[in-house]
N, C-alpha and C positions, 0 to 999 in steps of 0.2 A: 328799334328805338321806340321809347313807350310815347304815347299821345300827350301832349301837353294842354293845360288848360286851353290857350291861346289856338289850338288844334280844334281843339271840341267847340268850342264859341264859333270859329271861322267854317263847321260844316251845320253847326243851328243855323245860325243866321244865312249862310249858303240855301239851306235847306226851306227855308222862311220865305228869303225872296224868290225864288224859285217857284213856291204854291200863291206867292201872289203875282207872277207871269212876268217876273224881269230873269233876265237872262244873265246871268252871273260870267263873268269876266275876271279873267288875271289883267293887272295891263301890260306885259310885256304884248299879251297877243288879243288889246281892245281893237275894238269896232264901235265906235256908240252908232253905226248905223244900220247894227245887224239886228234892230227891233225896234219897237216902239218905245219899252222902257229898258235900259241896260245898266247893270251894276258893275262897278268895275273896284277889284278887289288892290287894298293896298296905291291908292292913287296919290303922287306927289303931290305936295301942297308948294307954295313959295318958299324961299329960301330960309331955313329957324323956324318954318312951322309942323317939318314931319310930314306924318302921310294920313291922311283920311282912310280910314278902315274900308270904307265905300265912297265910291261917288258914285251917284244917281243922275242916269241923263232918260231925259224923256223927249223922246222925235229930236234927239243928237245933239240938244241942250244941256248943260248943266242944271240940274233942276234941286238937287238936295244932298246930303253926308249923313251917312250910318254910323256912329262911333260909336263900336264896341264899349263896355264897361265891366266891373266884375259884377259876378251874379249879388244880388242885393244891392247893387247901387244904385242911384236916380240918373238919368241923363237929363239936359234941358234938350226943347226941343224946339227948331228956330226954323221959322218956314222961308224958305228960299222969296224973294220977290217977285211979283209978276203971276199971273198966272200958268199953270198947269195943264196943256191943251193934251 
């Protein structure tokens, strides 16, 4: 089966967080406590909102959401509350 866009975006970004020291996660088989920072891929949102491309936990918090976009587009980018220890 040939690679789909959605394929190739989900091993950059894989790839991305990874050289910046999170630990890249499916979530059937998350841990947010198997590091300090842990990305967990494909994460359920509430009920009519879909799934977050990523969620970012830092010390087994909730801390941020990576959403994919297509190449050329802009994302906004919304910082989680609270600080980031």
């Amino acid at each position: 089966m040939p690679e789909t866009p959605e394929d190739r975006a989900r091993k950059t970004i894989d790839g991305l967080l990874v050289a910046a020291g999170w630990m890249v996660q499916d979530r059937d088989s998350a841990n947010v406590n198997a590091g300090r920072g842990v990305a967990i891929r494909g994460f359920p949102l509430k009920f009519g909102h879909g799934f977050a491309d990523y969620l970012l936990y830092v010390g087994a918090r909730a801390a941020g959401v990576v959403e994919a976009k297509k190449e050329g587009e802009t994302g906004m980018i919304i910082r989680a509350p609270g600080p980031m220890r």
